[in-house]
N, C-alpha and C positions, 0 to 999 in steps of 0.2 A: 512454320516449318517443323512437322516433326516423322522425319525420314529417320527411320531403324534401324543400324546398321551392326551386323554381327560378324566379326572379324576371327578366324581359324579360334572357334571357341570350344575348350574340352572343358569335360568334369569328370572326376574318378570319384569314386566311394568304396573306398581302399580298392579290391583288386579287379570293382567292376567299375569298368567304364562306360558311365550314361550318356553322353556325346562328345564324339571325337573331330575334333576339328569343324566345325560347323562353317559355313561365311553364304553370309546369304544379306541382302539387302527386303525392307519393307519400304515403300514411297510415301509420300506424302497424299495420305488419303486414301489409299489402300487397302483393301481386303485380303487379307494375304492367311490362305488356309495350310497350318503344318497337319497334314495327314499320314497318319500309320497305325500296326497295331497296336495291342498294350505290349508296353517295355521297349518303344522303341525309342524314346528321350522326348516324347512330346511336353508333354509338362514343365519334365526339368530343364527345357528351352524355353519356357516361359516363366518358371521361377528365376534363371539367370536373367533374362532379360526386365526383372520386376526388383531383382536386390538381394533377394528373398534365399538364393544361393548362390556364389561366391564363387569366378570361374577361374579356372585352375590354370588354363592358359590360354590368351587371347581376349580382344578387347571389343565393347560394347558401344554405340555412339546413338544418343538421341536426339534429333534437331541438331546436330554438325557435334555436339558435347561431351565427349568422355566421361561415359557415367560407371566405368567400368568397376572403379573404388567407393563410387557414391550409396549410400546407403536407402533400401526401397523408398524413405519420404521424400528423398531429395530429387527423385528421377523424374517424378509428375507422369506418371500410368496410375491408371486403377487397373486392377484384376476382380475377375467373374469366374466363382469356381462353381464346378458341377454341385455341391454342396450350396443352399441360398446364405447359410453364414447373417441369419438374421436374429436378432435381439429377440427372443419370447415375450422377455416384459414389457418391448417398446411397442407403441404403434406404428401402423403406415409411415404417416409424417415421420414421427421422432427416430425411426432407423434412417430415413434421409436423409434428416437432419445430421445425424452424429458425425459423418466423418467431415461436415463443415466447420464443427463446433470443437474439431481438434485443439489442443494446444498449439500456439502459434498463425493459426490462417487467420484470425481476426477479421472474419465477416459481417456487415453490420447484419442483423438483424433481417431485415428486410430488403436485404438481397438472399439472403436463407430463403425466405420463401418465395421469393421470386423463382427461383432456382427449382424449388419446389413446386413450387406451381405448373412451372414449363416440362417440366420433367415428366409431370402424373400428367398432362394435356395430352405429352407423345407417348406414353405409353399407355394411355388410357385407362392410368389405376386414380385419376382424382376422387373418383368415389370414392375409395374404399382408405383415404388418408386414417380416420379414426380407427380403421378395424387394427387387430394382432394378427401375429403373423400364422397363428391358430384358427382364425375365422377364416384364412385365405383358400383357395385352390391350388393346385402346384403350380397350374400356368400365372396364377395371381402372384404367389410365393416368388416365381422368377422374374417377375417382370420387376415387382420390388428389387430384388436382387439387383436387376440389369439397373433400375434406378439409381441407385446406393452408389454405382459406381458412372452414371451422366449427370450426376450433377455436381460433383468435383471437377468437372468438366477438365477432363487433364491431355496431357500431349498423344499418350497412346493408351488405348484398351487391349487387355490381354482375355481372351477369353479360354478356360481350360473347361472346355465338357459343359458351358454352362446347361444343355437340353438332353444330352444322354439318357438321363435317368428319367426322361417322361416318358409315358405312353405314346404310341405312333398319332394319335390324333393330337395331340398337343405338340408331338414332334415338330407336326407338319405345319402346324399354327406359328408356334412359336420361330419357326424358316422365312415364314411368311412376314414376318414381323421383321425378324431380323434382316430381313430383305428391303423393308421397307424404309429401318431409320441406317441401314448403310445408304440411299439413296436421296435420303433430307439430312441429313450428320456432314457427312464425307471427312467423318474421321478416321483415323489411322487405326487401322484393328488388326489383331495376329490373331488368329481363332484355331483351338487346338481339336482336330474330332479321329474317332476313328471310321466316322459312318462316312463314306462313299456320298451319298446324296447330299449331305452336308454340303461338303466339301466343294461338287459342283454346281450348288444350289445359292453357292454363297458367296465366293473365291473370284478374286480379279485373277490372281494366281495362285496353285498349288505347290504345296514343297511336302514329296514322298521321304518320310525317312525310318529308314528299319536297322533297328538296333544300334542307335544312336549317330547313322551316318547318311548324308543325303542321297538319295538315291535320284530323283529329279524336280527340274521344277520347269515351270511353264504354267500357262492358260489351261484351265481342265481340258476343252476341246485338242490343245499340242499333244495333251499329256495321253488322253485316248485314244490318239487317232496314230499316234509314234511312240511306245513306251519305250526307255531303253532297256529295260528287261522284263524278264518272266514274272517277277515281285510286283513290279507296277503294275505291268499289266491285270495282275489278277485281284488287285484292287479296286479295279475302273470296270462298271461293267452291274447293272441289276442283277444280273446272273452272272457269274464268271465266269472266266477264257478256263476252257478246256485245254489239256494241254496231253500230247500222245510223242509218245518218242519213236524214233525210226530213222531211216536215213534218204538219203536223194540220192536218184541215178539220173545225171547229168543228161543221156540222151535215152530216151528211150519210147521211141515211137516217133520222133521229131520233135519233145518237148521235154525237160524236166519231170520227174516222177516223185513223189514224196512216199516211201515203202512204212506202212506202219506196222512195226512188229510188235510183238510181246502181246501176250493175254491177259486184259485187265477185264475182265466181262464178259459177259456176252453167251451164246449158244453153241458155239462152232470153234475152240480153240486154233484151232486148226489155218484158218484160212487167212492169208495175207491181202490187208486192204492195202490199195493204191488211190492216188488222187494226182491229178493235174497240176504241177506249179505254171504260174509263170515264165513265160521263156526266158526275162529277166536274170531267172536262179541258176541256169543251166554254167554260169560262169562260177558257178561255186562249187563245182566239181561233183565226186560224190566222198558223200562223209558224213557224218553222223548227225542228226538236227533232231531238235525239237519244235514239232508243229503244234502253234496255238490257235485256237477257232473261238470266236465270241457265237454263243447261240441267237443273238441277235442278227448278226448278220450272215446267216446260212439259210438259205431257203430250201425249200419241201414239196413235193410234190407226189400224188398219189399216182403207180404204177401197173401195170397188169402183172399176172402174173408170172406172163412168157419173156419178162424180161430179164435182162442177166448182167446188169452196169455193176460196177465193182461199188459204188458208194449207194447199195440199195440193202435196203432190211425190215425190218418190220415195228413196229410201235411196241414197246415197250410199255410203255404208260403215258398217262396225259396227265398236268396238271392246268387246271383252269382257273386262270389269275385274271379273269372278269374280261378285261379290256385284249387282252394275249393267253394264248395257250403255249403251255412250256411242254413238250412232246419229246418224248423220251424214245431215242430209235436205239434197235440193236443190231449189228451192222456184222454181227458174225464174233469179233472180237474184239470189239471195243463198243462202248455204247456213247453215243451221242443227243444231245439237247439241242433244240432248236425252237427258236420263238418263230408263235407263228401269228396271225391274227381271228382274234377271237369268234369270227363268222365262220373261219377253216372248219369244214365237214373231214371230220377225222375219227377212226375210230382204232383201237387198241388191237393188234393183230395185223390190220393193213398192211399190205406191202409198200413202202415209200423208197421214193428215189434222195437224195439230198443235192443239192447243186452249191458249190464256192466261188464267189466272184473272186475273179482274180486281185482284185483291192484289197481282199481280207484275207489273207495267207499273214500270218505273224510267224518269223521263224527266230529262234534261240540257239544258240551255243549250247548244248549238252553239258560243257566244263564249266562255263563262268554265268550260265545263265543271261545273258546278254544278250540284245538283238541283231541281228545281223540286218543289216541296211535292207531296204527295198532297194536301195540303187545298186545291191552287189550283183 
């Protein structure tokens, strides 16, 4: 049993507060990813929950046990920091080796290498036991790392950034990997990133937090399909949610209207774009909203030129990302993004029209940034 539990936990560093009141649970067996950006208290939610800093108020339980006073050796986690934190003079083996060969854990011998052995089998460094940590590769370097801290085999893993700093092909490997021994392990992991694919690449559940306060948590799929605010939302997403301020007129033509004003862009300052809500919205009177749109889920289509729809413009630019085209439309006064699929015959100038399912309308509060319900 070793279920995580963080109970309203803060930490000050004199007059900044790095997280305020946290409570959040991890399961037993769990992958449980804290996602946000730099300086939102990812870390130092993993330093308190490792020993490692000292919380100021509110208490910590591992495996049912108040470890809130206990000191990092006595909690049983290992931590993985983005740094590999490896001995230069030591080999493969002997950086393994060392945190068994601590004071006190009186291992015999050969369970050390047993341990060792099973260890480089699943990560597949037993070759390179003899090499330094100087002969290695970075993917080589981390997997050591990841080693260093499964063969102490301890109650929970905390991981801070351990892949950040690689290259996107190692990224992606090393995702791969980590995909693999969460699903032969089924240990208890808290995994700290700020990268988005991480996150849902990895995560039984996610916990958004900015600026040391929880913003939300859920399954990645809850977390992108219902964010409860504009911060979430523009985290979740290969491309990010767009986001255009204006207001709703309640009826107008027989349905809701989303009015987007102000000039951020575009050719035509001048001219007021409208879009279709849901008739759903029309009970939210009219008043001032923030409409979000993922480029993802807007489709496109090429028009003539005797058309005159309010959500038509012309191509902006195209980027071509192999498998999708990211297409840049300018719509008079605002410019919008839309994924489209990489066969799409499109070319820069074209007139296009844009269509929104009514499924993907994300509306916000202007004041609190907040969502406002689909069911309002």
């Amino acid at each position: 049993m070793s279920r995580v539990e963080v109970r309203g936990v803060s930490k000050w560093f004199g007059r900044i507060c790095a997280v305020y009141e946290l409570d959040f649970y991890c399961e037993d067996g769990e992958f449980l990813v804290i996602l946000g950006p730099s300086g939102a208290g990812k870390s130092t939610t993993l330093k308190l929950i490792a020993g490692i800093e000292g919380c100021d108020t509110g208490s910590i339980r591992i495996g049912g046990i108040d470890v809130t006073k206990l000191p990092p050796h006595k909690r049983d986690v290992a931590m993985v920091f983005e740094d590999y934190s490896l001995y230069p003079h030591f080999t493969v083996r002997e950086n393994l080796a060392f945190p068994l060969r601590a004071p006190g854990r009186h291992i015999p011998v050969s369970e050390i290498d047993d341990r060792i052995r099973c260890v480089g089998e699943l990560l597949r460094i037993g070759h390179l036991m003899n090499r330094y940590p100087r002969e290695l590769s970075q993917g080589q370097r981390q997997r050591v790392s990841l080693g260093r801290a499964l063969v102490r085999q301890p109650q929970v893993f905390l991981f801070d950034e351990p892949i950040s700093h690689l290259d996107a092909k190692l990224r992606h490997s090393m995702r791969r990997e980590l995909k693999r021994l969460k699903a032969e392990l089924r240990q208890t992991v808290i995994y700290v990133t700020h990268d988005y694919l991480e996150a849902v690449s990895l995560a039984d559940r996610v916990i958004v937090l900015k600026e040391g306060e929880i913003q939300q948590v859920g399954r990645p799929d809850e977390i992108y399909r219902a964010p409860k605010n504009a911060f979430v939302a523009s985290l979740f997403g290969t491309v990010p949610m767009m986001f255009f301020e204006g207001r709703i007129i309640p009826n107008y033509g027989g349905r809701p209207r989303f009015i987007i004003q102000g000039a951020v862009g575009g050719s035509s300052a001048n001219r007021v774009l409208q879009c279709t809500l849901p008739p759903k919205y029309s009970s939210l009177g009219e008043r001032r909203l923030i409409l979000g749109l993922r480029p993802s889920e807007i489709s496109l289509e090429v028009v003539g030129e005797g058309c005159d729809d309010n959500l038509e413009g012309h191509v902006y630019a195209i980027q071509d990302l192999f498998t999708t085209k990211l297409v840049t439309v300018d719509l008079g006064n605002v410019m919008v993004e839309v994924m489209v699929p990489s066969p799409t015959e499109i070319a820069r100038g074209q007139r296009v029209a844009i269509t929104i399912p009514d499924e993907h309308f994300y509306l916000f509060d202007p004041d609190t940034r907040n969502t406002i319900p689909l069911s309002a």
